[in-house]
C-alpha positions as CSV (number, residue, x, y, z in Angstrom):
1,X,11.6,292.7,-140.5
2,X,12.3,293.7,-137.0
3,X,8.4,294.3,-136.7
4,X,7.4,291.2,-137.8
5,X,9.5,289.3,-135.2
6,X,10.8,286.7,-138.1
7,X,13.9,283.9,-136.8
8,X,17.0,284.7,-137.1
9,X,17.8,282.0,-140.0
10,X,14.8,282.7,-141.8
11,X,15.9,286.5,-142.0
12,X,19.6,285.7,-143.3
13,X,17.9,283.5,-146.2
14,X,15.3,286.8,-147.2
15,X,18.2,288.2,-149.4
16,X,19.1,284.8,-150.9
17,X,15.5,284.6,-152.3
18,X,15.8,288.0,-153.2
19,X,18.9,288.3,-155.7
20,X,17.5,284.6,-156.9
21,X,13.9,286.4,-157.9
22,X,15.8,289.8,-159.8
23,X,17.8,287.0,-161.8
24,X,14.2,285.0,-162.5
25,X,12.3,288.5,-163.4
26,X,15.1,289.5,-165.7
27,X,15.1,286.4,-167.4
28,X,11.1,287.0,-167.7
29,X,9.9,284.0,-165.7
30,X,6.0,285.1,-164.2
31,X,6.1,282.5,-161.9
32,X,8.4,279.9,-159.2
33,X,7.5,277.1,-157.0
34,X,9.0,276.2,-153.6
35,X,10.4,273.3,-155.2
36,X,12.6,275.8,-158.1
37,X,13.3,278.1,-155.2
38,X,14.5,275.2,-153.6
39,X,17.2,274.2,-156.4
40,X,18.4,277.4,-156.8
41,X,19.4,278.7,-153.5
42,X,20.1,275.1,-151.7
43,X,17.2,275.5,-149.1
44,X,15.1,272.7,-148.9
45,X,11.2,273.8,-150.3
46,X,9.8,272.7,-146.6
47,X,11.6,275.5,-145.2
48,X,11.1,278.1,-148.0
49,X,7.3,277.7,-147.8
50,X,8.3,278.2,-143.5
51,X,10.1,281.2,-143.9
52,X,7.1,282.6,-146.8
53,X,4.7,281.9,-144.0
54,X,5.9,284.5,-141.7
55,X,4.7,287.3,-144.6
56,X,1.3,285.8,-144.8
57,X,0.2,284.1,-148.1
58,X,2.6,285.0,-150.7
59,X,1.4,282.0,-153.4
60,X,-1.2,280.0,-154.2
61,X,-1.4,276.4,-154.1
62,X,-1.1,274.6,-157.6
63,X,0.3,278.2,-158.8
64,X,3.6,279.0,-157.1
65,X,4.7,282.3,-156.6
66,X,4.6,285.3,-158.4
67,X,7.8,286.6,-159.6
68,X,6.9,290.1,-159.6
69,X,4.5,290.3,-157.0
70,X,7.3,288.5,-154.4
71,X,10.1,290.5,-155.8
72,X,8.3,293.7,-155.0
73,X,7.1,292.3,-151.3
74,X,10.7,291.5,-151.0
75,X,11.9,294.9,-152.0
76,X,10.0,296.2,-149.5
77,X,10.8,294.0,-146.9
78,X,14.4,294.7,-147.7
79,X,14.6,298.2,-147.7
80,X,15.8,298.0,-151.3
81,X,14.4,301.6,-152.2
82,X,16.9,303.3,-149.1
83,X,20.5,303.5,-150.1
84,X,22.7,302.8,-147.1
85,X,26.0,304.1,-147.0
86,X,28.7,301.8,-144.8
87,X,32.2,302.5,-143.3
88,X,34.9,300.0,-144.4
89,X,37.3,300.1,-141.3
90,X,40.8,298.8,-142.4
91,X,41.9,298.6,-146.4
92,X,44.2,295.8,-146.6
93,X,43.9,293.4,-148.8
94,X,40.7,292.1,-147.9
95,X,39.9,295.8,-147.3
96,X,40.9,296.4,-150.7
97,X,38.8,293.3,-152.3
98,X,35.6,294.5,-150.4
99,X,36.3,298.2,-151.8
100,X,36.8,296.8,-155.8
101,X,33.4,294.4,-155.1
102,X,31.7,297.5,-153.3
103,X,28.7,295.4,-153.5
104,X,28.0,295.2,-156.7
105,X,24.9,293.6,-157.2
106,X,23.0,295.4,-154.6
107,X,21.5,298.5,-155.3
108,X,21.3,299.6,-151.5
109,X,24.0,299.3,-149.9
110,X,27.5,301.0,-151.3
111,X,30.7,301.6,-149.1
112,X,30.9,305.6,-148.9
113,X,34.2,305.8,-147.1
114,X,36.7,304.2,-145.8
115,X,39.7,304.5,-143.1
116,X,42.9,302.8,-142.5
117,X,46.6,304.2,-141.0
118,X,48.7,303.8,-144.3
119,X,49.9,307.5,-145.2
120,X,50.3,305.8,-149.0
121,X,46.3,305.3,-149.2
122,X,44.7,308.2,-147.1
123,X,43.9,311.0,-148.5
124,X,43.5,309.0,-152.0
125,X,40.6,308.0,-153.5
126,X,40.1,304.1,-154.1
127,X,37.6,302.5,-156.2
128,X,35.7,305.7,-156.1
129,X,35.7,305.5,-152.0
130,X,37.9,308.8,-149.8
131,X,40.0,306.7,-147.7
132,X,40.2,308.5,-144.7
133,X,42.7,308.4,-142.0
134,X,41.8,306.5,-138.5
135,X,42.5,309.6,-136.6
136,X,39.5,311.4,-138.1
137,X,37.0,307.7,-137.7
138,X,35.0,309.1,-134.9
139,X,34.8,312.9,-136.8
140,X,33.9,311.1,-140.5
141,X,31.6,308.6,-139.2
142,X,29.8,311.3,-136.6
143,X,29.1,313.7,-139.5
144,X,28.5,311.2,-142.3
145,X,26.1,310.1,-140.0
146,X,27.0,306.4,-140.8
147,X,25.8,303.7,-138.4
148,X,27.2,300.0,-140.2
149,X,30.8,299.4,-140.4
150,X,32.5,296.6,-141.6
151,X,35.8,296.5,-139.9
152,X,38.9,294.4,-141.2
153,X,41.8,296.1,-138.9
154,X,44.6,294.0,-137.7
155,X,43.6,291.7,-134.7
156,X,45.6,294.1,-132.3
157,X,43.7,297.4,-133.2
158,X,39.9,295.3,-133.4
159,X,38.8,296.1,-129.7
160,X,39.9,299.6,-129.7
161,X,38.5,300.4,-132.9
162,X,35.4,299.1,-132.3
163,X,35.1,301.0,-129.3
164,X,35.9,304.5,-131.4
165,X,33.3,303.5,-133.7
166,X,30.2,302.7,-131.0
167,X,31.3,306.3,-129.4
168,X,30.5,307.6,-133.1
169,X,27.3,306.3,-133.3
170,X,27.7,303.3,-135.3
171,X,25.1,300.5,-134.4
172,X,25.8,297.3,-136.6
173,X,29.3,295.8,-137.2
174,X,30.7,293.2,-139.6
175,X,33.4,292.1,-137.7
176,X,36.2,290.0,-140.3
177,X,38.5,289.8,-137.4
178,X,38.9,286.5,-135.2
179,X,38.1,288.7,-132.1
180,X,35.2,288.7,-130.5
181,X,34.6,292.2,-130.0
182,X,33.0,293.6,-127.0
183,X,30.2,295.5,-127.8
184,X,27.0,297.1,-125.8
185,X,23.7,295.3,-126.2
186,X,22.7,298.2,-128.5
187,X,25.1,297.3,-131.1
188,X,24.8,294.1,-133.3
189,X,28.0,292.9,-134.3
190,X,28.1,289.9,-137.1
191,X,31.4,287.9,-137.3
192,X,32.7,286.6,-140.7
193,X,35.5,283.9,-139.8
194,X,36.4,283.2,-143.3
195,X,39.2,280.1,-141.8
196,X,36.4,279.0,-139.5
197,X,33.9,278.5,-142.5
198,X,37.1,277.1,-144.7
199,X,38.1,274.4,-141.6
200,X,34.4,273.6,-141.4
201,X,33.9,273.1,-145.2
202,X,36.9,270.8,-145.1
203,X,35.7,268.7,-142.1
204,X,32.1,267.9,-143.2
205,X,34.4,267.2,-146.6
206,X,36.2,264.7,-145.0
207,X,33.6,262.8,-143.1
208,X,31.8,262.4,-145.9
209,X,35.1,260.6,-147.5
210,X,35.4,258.6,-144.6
211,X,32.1,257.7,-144.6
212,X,32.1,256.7,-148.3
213,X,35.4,254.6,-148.0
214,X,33.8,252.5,-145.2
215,X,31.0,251.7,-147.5
């Protein structure tokens, strides 16, 4: 993806597409229109046939898309054939949920260890993952040769693990905290503010009431 210089939007709806076309090939479905896509993954067809455009042509007008054909292109694009192995950084109880979902449904990405400062859980096994203790981050991550971490550490310890785990090579970061980490250029940190996307959910939830009681 980074080669072919795609928007930023347009490459966070690629795995969207993506899990909808395994679900359409395992149902046996050949083909899909912009307009099916559309339902499915709540991205109107306009943009779909936008963000399909950066690949080249992927359909045919009057056809659609073929399932197999775009899955496979997709797969590609993806990396879905290279297994990545990912640090989880804090095993509370969201660090605990993400280590029980371990994602799932992918078959490329899988959270090979995992570190936290509870002497009850390090040194155990969890969900299949070693849970590691923080002292030995930088030495696990170094030799495991691991570059994404998703980190869910207390907001207190975020900055100062983050730095530990940029000295140990890692180069992408899930951040779960509600600190904005500081990070060199190099490293591309994403931040998941679950109450931010909660207190946004309920404001456009609210307008819209508004809106429909002043009708």
């Amino acid at each position: 993806m980074d080669r072919i210089k795609i928007p930023k939007a347009t490459a966070k709806r690629l795995p969207l597409y993506y899990r909808y076309l395994i679900i359409l090939n395992e149902e046996g479905k050949d083909k899909v229109s912009s307009t099916e896509l559309s339902e499915a993954v709540q991205v109107d067809s306009a943009s779909i046939r936008r963000d399909f455009s950066y690949f080249g042509a992927l359909g045919k007008r009057g056809y659609g898309y073929d399932v197999k054909n775009l899955l496979s292109f997709f797969k590609k694009i993806l990396n879905q054939d290279t297994l990545t192995n990912v640090a989880l950084v804090g095993v509370g109880n969201l660090g605990r949920a993400l280590l029980n979902y371990n994602f799932k449904r992918s078959n490329n990405i899988r959270i090979s260890c995992a570190f936290d400062i509870n002497k009850e859980i390090t040194g155990r096994i969890l969900s299949g993952v070693p849970v590691y203790d923080m002292k030995d981050l930088k030495q696990q991550l170094s030799d495991q040769q691991i570059s994404i971490a998703i980190l869910t550490v207390p907001s207190t310890a975020a900055q100062k693990t983050t730095d530990e785990m940029v000295d140990a090579g890692v180069k992408g970061i899930m951040n779960f905290t509600p600190i904005r980490l500081s990070a060199p250029a190099s490293v591309r940190v994403q931040n998941v503010d679950l109450a931010t996307e909660l207190q946004t959910l309920i404001y456009f939830l609210d307008s819209e009431k508004q809106k429909n009681d002043e009708l």
